[in-house]
TORVOMI-806342 format. One record per residue (C-alpha): residue in one letter; x, z, y. Coordinates in steps of 0.001 Angstrom, whole numbers, plus 524288, in hexadecimal, padded with zeros to 5 digits. Layout:
<kolzas>
AXZY...
</kolzas>
This chain:
<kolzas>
X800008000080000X804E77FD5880C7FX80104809ED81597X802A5801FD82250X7F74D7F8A08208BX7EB077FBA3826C0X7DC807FAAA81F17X7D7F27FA97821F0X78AE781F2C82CFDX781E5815F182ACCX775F281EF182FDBX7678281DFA82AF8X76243814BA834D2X76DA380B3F830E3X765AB80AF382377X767107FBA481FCCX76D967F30A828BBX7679C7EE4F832D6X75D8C7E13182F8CX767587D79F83401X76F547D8D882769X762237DC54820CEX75F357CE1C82334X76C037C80282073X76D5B7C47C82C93X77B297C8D982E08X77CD27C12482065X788827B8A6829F8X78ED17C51282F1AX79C597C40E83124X7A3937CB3C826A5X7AAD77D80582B36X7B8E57D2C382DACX7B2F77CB2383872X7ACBC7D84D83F73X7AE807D97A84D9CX7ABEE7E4C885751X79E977E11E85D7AX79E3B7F02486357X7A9FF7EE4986B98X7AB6A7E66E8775EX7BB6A7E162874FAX7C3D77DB3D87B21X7CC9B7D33B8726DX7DA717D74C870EAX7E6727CF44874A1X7ED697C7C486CB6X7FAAF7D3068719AX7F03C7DBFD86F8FX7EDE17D9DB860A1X7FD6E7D8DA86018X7FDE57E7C286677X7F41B7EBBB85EC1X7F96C7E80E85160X8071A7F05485492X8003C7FC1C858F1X7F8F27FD7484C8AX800E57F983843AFX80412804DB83B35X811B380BE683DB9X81B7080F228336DX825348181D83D64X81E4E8261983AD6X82B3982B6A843DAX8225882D4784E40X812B382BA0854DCX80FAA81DF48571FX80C2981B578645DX7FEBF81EE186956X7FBCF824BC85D1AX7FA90831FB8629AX7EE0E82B3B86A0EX7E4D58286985DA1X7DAB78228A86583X7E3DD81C5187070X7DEF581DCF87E82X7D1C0825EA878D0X7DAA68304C8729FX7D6C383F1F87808X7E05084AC5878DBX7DE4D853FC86D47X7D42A85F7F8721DX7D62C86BC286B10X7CA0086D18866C3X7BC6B8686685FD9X7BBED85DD186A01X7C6CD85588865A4X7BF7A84C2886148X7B51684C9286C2AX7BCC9844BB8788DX7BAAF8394C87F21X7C32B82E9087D32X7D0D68316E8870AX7CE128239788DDAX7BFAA826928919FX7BB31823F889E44X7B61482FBF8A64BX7A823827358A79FX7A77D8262F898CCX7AA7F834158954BX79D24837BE89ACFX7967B82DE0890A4X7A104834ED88585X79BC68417A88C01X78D2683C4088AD5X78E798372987D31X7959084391878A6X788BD84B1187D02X7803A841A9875F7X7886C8429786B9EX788748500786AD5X778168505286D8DX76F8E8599F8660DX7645A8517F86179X757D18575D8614DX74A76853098580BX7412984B3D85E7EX7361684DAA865D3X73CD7856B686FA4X73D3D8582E87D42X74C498544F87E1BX749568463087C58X758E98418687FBFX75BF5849E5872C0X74F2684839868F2X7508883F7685DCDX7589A84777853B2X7554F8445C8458DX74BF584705840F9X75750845A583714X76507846138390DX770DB84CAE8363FX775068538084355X76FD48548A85127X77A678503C857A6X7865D8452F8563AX78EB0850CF85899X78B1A8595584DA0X78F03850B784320X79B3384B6984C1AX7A03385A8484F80X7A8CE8599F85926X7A9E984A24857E9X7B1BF84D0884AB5X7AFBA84EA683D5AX7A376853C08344FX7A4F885B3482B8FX79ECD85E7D81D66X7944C869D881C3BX79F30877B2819BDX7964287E888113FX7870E87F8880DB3X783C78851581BDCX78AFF87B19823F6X7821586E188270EX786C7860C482679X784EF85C2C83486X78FFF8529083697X78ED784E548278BX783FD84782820D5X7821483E73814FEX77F9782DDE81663X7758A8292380D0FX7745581B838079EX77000815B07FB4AX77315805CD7F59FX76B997FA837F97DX764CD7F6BA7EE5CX768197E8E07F335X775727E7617F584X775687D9067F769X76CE87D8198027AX76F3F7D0B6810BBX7723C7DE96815C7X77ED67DEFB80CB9X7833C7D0BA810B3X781677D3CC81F04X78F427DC5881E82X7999D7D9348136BX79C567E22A808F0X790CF7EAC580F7FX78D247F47880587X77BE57F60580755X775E080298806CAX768AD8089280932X76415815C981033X75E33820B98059BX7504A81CAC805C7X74DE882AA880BEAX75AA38309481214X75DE58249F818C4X76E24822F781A2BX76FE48304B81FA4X76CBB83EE881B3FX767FB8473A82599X768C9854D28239BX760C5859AB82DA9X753C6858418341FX74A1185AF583FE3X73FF1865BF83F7EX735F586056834D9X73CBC8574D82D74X744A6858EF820BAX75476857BF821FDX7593484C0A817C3X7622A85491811A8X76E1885E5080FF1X77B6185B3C80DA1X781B586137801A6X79056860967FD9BX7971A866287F2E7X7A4C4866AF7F148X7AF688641C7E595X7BD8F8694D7E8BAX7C98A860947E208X7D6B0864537E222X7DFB8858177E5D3X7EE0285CA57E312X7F80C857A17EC04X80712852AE7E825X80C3985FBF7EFB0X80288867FE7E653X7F7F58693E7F4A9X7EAFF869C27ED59X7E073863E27F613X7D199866697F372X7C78285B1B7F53BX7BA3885E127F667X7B0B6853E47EFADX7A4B58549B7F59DX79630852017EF09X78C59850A67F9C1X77C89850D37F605X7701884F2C7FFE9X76B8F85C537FB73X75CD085FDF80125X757408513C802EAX74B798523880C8FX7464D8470A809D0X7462F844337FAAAX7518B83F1A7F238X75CC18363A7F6BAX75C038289F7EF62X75FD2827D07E379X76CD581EC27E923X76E57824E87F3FEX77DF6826A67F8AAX7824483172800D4X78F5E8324F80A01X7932C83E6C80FB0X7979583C0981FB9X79D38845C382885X79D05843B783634X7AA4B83DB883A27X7B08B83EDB844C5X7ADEA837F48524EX7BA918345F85A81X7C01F8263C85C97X7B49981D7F857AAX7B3FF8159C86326X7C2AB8119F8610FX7BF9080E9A851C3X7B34A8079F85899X7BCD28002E86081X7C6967FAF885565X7C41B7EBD885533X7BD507E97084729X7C83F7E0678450CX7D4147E8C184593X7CBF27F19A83A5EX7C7F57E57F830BBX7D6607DFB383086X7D7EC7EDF582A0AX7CFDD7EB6F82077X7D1ED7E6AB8125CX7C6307E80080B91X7CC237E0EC7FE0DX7D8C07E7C67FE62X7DFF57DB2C800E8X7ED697E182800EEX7E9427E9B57F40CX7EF0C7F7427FACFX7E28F7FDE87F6B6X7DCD87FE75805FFX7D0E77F610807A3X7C9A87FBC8813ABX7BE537F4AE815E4X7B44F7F4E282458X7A8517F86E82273X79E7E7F075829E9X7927D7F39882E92X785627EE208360EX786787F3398430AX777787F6F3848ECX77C6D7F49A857D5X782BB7E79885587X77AB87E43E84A45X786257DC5084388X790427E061837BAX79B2F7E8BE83DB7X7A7B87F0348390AX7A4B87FE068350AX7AD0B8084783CB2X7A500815FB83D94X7A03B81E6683236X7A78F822DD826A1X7A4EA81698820E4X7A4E380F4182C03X7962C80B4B82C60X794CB8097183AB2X79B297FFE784433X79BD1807A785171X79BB6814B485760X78E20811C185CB2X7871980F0E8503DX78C4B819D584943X786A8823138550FX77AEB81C0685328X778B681D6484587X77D9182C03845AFX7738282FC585159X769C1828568482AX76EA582F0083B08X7756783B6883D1CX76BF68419084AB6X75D16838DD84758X7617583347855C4X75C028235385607X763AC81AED85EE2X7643A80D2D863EBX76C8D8097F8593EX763A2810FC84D8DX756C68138B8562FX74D7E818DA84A6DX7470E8256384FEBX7486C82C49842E3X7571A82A8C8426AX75B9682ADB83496X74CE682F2282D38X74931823A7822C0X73CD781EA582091X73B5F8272A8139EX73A6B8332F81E80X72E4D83079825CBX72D6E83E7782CB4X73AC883A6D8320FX735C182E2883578X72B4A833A583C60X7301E83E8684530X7317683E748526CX73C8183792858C5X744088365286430X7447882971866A6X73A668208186FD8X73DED8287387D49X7462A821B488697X751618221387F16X749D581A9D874A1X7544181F21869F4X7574582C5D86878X762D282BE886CE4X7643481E3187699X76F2481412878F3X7747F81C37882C8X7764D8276C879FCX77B548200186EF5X7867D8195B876A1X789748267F87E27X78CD582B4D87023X791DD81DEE86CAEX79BA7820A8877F1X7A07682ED687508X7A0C582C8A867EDX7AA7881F93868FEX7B2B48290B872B9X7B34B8355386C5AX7C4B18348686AE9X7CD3B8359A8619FX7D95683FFF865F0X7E7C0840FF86679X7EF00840F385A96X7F5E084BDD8584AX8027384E978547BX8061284039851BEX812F384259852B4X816EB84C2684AAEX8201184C0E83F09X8169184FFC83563X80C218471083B02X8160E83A6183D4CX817F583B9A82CACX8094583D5182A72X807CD830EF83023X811F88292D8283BX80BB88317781C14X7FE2782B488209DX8036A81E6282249X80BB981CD181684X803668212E80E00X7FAD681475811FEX7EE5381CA581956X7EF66814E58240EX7E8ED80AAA819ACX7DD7580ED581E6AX7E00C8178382929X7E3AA80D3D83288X7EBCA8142983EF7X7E90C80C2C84BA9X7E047800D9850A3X7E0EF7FB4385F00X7D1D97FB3A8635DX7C9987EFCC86A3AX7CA747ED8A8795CX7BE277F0CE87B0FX7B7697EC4F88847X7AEB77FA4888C6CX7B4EE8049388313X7C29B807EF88A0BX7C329814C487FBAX7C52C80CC8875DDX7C93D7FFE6879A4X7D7847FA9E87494X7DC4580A1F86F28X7E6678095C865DEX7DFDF8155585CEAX7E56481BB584F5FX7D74B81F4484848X7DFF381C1083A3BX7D54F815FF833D8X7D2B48087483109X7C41480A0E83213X7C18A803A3825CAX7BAC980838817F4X7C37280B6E80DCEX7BF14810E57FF9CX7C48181D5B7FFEEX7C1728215C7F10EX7B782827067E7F9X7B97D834937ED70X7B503831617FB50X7AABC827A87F74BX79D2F82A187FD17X7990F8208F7F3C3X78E7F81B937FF03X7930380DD18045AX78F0580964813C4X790797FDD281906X79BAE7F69A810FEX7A1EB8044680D01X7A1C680849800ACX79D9B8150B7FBCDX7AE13817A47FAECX7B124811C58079AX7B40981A1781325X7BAAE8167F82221X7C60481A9182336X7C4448263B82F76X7CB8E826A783905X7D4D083131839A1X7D5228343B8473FX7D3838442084A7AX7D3828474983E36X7DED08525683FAFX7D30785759849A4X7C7F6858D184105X7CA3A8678283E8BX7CBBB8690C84CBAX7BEBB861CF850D7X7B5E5863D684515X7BBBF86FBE840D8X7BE0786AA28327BX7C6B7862E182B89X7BDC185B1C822A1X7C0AF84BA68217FX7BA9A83FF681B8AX7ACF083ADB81BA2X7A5D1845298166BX7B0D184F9B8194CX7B4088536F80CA7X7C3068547080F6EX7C78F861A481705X7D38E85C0081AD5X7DA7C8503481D3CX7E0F38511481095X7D4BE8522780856X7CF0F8463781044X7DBF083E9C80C04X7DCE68438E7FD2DX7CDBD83E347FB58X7D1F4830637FFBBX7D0EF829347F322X7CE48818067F0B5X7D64980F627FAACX7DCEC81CAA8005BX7E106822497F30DX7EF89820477F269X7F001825AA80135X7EA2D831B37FB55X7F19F832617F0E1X7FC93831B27F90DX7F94883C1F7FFF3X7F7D8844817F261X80549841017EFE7X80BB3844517FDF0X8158084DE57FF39X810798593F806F7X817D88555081466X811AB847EA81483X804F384CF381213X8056E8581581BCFX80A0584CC982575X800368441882161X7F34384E0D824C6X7FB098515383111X7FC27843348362EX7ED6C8429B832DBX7EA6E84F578398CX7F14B8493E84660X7E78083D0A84778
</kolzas>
């Protein structure tokens, strides 16, 4: 393997695509290596451009020292490190002082308290009448990670279970709209999201149940490491049985800093990555998901989500205010947010919508959101420098993770986003699916991932989590309590990287979770 070349939600409402691929009429769409970036008004690069580009990202092999601007992750957006909670919750460095108040506005929307409708607060009615949490900010705590119920009296706010079963006609237009797209169906009942809780007078979907199986993984140095295997059951169904094919995933809020920069990587510069055949037969063979997007009503390259299901930061706002709060919205306007037909008291409550915001929550809103969510930043690195950390890096790199984890792109010139427009960031991942083994597998496909494929996460803050979230609990449904257990359950395309790892002397590993832990 050579370890220098780079690889490379759907919500309830989003229940079959949209009746444009129903139809076939999207039979000619262009296939995905011909994606653009129809969110993002660009300006094309230079011809010296493309040429600077291509030697500031190409990956290093001198670990003597940092590489320049790599102590700026998210280039001109990167914050200071704050001390606190609120790492995570900044504006971007190169905001404007006029668009701080809209990240100032947004924040407070996104931090809103819903309320059940009818109520006399008519800016805030709307919630549910199911959903998951009342606010963006409850799931997102602190704009970082969920986190895993601790124990039988802890809730699962910022974690919840997707729900999907298989099209009993796989063959149909909607599967030849998108290549390689993998069909699925809501639950008949449940929809493609469990809610766990409910307004006054109507019956929660269900409760989240986990059990947990400890195994001992014995490292070269004699370091035993415990993984926890997790079984997870919708315990207390409100609403009658799941179907009988019904798939679960487990999702845990992730973290919210630097999506408009991923937003602003030209689609492009992330397909040449990709190498979905494993041309070069080194065992890496990310793949883009690809997606129908609901704004631009065309095929487009998958970026947000664990398995990247949605194509911008909008969109996935929209379909969480839809599935996770009840909250309709230009983009997903049904009153009853994510109740199914199959739940006709749902269907009939009062709602929030048809005032003169029309939606519950209105355009306005959503973009305000749309806005502090794309720049929430990403901060300093931390002790880049270092020793310790300068080996940690060559450990990371020459044991081929950069495979996947992809260090640097250049972003688009973009013509009205300044934030984010032509940063040279370091989000190491190559924003791409990758089957990541048996052990991780959700077994739940969405969009063209299979139920083993995962994107590969950025790693950005991740040496911050404990600080912000006050855990240390990685992966998608945060069954790894360090960054070590996270690594050790990487298994398919990443096994011989984790195998590695087993096999490191106890210096390089140490040096390895350290260069990690200064992302």
């Amino acid at each position: 393997m050579n370890p220098f070349r780079h690889k490379r939600r759907p919500n309830k409402l989003w229940l079959f695509l949209p009746l444009a691929i129903a139809s076939g009429a999207l039979a000619d769409a262009p296939v995905w290596d011909n994606l653009g970036d129809p969110h993002l008004n660009t300006i094309p690069r230079t011809e010296d451009e493309a040429k600077r580009i291509i030697a500031v990202t190409t990956p290093t092999d001198d670990f003597s020292a940092m590489q320049k601007f790599e102590e700026r992750p998210a280039g001109a957006a990167t914050v200071r490190v704050w001390p606190d909670a609120n790492a995570f919750s900044q504006p971007s460095a190169n905001i404007t002082f006029e668009d701080e108040l809209n990240f100032k506005v947004g924040n407070g929307l996104f931090r809103k308290i819903w309320v059940s409708s009818s109520s006399s607060t008519l800016a805030s009615d709307g919630l549910g009448p199911l959903y998951n949490a009342r606010s963006c900010q409850r799931c997102h705590i602190k704009d970082g990670r969920g986190h895993p119920p601790e124990g039988p009296s802890d809730n699962a706010v910022s974690m919840f279970l997707r729900i999907s079963i298989p099209d009993p006609d796989p063959d149909s237009d909607r599967v030849a709209a998108i290549k390689d797209y993998i069909s699925t169906l809501p639950d008949p009942t449940y929809g493609t999201q469990l809610q766990d809780s409910a307004v006054q007078g109507h019956a929660s979907e269900y409760r989240l149940d986990i059990t947990y199986q400890e195994e001992v993984i014995t490292m070269a140095d004699g370091t035993e490491v415990s993984l926890r295997h997790p079984t997870y059951k919708a315990a207390d169904l409100g609403y009658g049985p799941l179907h009988p094919d019904a798939m679960l995933s487990p999702r845990v809020a992730p973290q919210m800093i630097g999506l408009g920069l991923l937003e602003a990587i030209p689609a492009a510069d992330i397909l040449s990555n990709a190498d979905p055949e494993d041309t070069d037969g080194d065992g890496i063979s990310g793949r883009p998901n690809v997606v129908w997007s609901v704004e631009f009503e065309q095929p487009m390259l998958g970026r947000f989500g664990l398995k990247a299901g949605n194509p911008t930061i909008k969109e996935q706002s929209a379909g969480a205010f839809a599935g996770d709060i009840g909250i309709s919205n230009p983009l997903f306007p049904a009153g009853a947010g994510e109740c199914t037909p199959a739940q006709i008291l749902c269907q009939d409550a009062i709602h929030g919508d048809g005032d003169d915001r029309e939606t519950e929550i209105d355009t306005e809103g959503l973009d305000l959101v749309t806005f502090y969510s794309r720049n929430l930043a990403v901060p300093a690195r931390r002790g880049a420098q270092e020793p310790t950390v300068l080996r940690g890096k060559e450990v990371f790199y020459s044991t081929g993770c950069t495979a996947c984890h992809t260090p640097s792109f250049v972003t688009h010139r973009l013509e009205d986003q300044p934030e984010q427009s032509f940063q040279l960031i370091w989000p190491y991942t190559d924003m791409l699916l990758h089957d990541v083994g048996a052990g991780l597998a959700d077994n739940r496909p969405e969009g063209r991932a299979t139920g083993q494929e995962w994107r590969t996460p950025p790693l950005w803050g991740v040496g911050l989590t404990e600080q912000v979230s006050g855990h240390t609990y990685f992966l998608h449904d945060g069954r790894a309590r360090s960054l070590l257990e996270a690594i050790l359950w990487h298994g398919g395309e990443a096994e011989a990287q984790r195998d590695a790892v087993i096999g490191m002397a106890t210096v390089d590993r140490e040096a390895l979770i350290a260069f990690l832990e200064s992302l």
